[in-house]
KOLLUM-960695 format. One line per field, with one value per residue: residue in three letters; residue number from 0; y, z, x of N, C-alpha, C, O in turn. Coordinates in steps of 0.05 Angstrom, whole numbers. Example, Ala and Ser with C-alpha at 12.3 -4.5 7.8 and 13.67 -1.06 7.14 Angstrom:
2
resn ALA	SER $
resi 0	1 $
npy -114	-45 $
npz 156	142 $
npx 264	257 $
capy -90	-21 $
capz 156	143 $
capx 246	273 $
cpy -66	1 $
cpz 156	157 $
cpx 264	258 $
opy -66	23 $
opz 169	161 $
opx 285	268 $
This chain:
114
resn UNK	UNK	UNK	UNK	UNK	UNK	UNK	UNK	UNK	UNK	UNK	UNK	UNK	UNK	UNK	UNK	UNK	UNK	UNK	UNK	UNK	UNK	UNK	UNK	UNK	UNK	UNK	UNK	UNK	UNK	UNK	UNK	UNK	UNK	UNK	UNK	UNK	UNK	UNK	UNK	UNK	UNK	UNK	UNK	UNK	UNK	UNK	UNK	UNK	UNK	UNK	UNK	UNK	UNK	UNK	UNK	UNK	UNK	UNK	UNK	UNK	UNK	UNK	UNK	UNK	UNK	UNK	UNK	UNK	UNK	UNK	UNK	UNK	UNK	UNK	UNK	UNK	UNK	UNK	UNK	UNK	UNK	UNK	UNK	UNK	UNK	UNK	UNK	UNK	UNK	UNK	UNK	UNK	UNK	UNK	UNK	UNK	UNK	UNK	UNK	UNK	UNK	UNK	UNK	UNK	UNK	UNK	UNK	UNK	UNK	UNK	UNK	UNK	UNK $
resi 0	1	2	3	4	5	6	7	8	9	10	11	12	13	14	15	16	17	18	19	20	21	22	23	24	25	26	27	28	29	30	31	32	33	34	35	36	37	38	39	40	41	42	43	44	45	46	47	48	49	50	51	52	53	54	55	56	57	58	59	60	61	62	63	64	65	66	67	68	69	70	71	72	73	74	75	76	77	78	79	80	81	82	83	84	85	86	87	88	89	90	91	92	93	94	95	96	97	98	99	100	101	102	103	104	105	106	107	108	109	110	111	112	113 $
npy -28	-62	-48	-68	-82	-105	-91	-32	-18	-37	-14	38	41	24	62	113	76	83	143	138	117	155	186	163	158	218	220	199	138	90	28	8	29	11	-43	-31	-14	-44	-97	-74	-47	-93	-126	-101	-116	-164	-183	-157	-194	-237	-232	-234	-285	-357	-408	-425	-440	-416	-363	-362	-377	-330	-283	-307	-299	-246	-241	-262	-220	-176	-175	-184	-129	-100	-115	-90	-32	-30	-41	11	47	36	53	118	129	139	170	153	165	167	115	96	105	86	32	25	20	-30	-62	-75	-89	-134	-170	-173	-196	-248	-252	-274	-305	-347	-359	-381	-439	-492 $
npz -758	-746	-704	-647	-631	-578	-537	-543	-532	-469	-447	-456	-423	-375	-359	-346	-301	-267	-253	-238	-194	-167	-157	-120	-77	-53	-42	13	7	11	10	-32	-70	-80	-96	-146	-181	-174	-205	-254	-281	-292	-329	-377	-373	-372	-418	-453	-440	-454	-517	-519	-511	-501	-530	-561	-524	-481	-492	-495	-439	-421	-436	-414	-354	-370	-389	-328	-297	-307	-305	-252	-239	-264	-224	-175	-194	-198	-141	-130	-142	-128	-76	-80	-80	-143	-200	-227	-281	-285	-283	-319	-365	-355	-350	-404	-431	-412	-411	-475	-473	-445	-494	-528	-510	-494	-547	-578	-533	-541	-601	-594	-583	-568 $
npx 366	312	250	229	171	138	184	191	144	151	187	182	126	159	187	139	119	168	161	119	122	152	127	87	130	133	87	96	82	109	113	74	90	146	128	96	137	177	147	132	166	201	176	196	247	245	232	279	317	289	287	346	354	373	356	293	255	279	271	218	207	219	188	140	149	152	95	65	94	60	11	19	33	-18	-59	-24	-37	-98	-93	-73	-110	-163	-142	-149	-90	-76	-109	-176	-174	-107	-111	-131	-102	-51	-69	-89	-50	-20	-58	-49	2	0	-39	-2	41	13	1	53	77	36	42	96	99	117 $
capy -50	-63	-42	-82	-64	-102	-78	-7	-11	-43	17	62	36	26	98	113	64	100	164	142	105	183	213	156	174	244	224	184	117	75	0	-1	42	-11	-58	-26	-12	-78	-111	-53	-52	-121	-129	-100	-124	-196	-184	-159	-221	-260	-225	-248	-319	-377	-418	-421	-444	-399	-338	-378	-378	-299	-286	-319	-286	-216	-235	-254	-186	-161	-181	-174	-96	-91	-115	-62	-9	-29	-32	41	72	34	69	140	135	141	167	141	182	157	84	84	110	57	3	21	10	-52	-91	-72	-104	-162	-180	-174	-217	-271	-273	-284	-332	-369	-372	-398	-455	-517 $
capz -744	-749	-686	-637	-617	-550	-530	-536	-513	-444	-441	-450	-395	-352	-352	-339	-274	-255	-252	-214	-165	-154	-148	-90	-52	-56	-22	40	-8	3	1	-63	-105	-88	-106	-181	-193	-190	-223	-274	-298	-296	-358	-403	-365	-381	-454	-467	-432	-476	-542	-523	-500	-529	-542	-559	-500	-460	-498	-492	-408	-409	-437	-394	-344	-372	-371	-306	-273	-321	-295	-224	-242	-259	-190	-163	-204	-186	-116	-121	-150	-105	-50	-82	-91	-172	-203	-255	-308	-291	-280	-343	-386	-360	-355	-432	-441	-402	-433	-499	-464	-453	-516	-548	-492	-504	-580	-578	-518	-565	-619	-595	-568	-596 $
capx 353	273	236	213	148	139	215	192	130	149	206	156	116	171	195	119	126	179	150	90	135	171	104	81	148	137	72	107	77	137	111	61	116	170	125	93	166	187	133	126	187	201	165	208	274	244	227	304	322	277	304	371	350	397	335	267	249	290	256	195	202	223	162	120	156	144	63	61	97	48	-11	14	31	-45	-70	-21	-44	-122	-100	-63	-128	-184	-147	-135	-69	-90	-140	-189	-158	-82	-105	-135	-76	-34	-91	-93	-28	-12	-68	-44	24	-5	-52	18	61	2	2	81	86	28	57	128	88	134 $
cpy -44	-58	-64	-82	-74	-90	-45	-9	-23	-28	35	67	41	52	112	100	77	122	164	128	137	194	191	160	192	242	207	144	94	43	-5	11	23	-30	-62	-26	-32	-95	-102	-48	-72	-138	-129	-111	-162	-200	-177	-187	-242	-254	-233	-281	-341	-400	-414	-425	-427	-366	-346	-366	-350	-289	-284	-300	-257	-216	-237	-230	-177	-159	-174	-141	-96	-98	-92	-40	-7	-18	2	61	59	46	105	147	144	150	156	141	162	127	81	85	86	33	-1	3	-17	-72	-102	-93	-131	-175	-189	-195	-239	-279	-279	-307	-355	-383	-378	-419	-483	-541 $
cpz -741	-714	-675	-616	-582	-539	-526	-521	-480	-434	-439	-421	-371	-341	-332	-306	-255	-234	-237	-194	-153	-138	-113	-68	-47	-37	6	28	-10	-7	-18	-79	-103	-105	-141	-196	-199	-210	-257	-295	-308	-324	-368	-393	-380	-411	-462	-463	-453	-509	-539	-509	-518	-534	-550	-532	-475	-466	-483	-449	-403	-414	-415	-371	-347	-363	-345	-297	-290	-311	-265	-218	-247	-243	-178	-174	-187	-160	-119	-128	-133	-70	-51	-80	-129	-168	-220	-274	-311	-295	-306	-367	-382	-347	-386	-444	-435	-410	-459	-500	-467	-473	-529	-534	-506	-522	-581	-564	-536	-584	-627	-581	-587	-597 $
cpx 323	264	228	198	139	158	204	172	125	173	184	149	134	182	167	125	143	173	126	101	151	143	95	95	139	103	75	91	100	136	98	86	138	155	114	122	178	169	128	149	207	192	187	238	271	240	262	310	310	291	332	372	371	381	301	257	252	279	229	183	208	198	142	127	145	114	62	69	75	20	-10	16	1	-59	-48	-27	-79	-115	-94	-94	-147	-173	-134	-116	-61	-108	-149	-172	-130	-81	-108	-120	-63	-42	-90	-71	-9	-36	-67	-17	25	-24	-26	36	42	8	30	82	64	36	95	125	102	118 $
opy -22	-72	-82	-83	-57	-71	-33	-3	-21	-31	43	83	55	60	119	114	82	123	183	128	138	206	200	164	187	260	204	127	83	34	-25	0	17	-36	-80	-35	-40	-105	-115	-45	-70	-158	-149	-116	-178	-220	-194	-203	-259	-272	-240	-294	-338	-417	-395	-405	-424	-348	-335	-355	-343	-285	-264	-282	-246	-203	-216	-217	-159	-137	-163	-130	-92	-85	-72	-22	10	4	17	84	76	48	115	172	153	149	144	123	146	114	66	71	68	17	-24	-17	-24	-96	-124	-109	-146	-199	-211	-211	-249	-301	-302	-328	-377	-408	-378	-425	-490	-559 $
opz -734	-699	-690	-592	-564	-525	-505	-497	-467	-410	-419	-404	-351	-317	-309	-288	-232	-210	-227	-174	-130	-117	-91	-45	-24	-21	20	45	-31	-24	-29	-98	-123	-126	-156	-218	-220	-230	-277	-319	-326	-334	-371	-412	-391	-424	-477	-481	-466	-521	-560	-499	-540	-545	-540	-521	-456	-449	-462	-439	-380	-394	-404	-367	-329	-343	-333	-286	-274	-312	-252	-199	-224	-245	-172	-158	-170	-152	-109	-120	-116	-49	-35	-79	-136	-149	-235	-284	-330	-305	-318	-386	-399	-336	-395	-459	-448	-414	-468	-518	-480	-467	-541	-549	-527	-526	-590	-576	-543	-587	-647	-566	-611	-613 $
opx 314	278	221	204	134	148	211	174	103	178	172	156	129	183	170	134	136	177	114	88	160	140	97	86	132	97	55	92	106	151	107	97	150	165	118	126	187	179	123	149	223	202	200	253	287	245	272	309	323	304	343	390	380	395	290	249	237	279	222	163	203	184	131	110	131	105	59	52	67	10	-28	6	-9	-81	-60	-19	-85	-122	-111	-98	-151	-186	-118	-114	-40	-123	-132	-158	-127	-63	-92	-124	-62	-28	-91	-70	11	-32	-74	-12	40	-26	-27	47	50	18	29	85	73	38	110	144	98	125 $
């Protein structure tokens, strides 16, 4: 079976999410890490969803779905690093990789535009 490159790369991420939602526990961080966690991994939960959609349309609206959490994960990431919970360095790994997220959500939800 052929790869499918958003699919991994919002696994990726979400593992990533994970892993920075352990580390904000681990610093008594309890309400931003619920909330990157959900939004963060939310992505790729909505892209499988969309890969098994039973229409265009219904892919179409998972999608959409995925950008938005996508976008609202990178206001919680800003916020976690404008108040030193991040640093530069980590925002910008997975700033890199969540805009890369969404260039790619866009050009799809574009072009399944009926």
């Amino acid at each position: 079976m052929k790869e499918n490159i958003i699919a991994t790369k919002t696994f990726d991420f979400a593992v990533k999410i994970v892993l920075l939602s352990k580390k904000l526990i681990a610093k008594n961080e309890y309400v931003l890490s619920k909330q990157i966690l959900k939004s963060g991994t939310s992505i790729g939960a909505n892209v499988e969803e969309a890969i098994g959609g039973i229409s265009k349309k219904d892919f179409r609206a998972k999608m959409s779905i995925s950008y938005k959490e996508a976008r609202e994960t990178n206001y919680w990431l800003r916020i976690l690093k404008d108040t030193d919970y991040i640093s530069t360095e980590e925002f910008d790994v997975l700033n890199n990789e969540l805009t890369s997220i969404l260039k790619i959500l866009y050009k799809i939800i574009d072009s399944s535009k009926e």
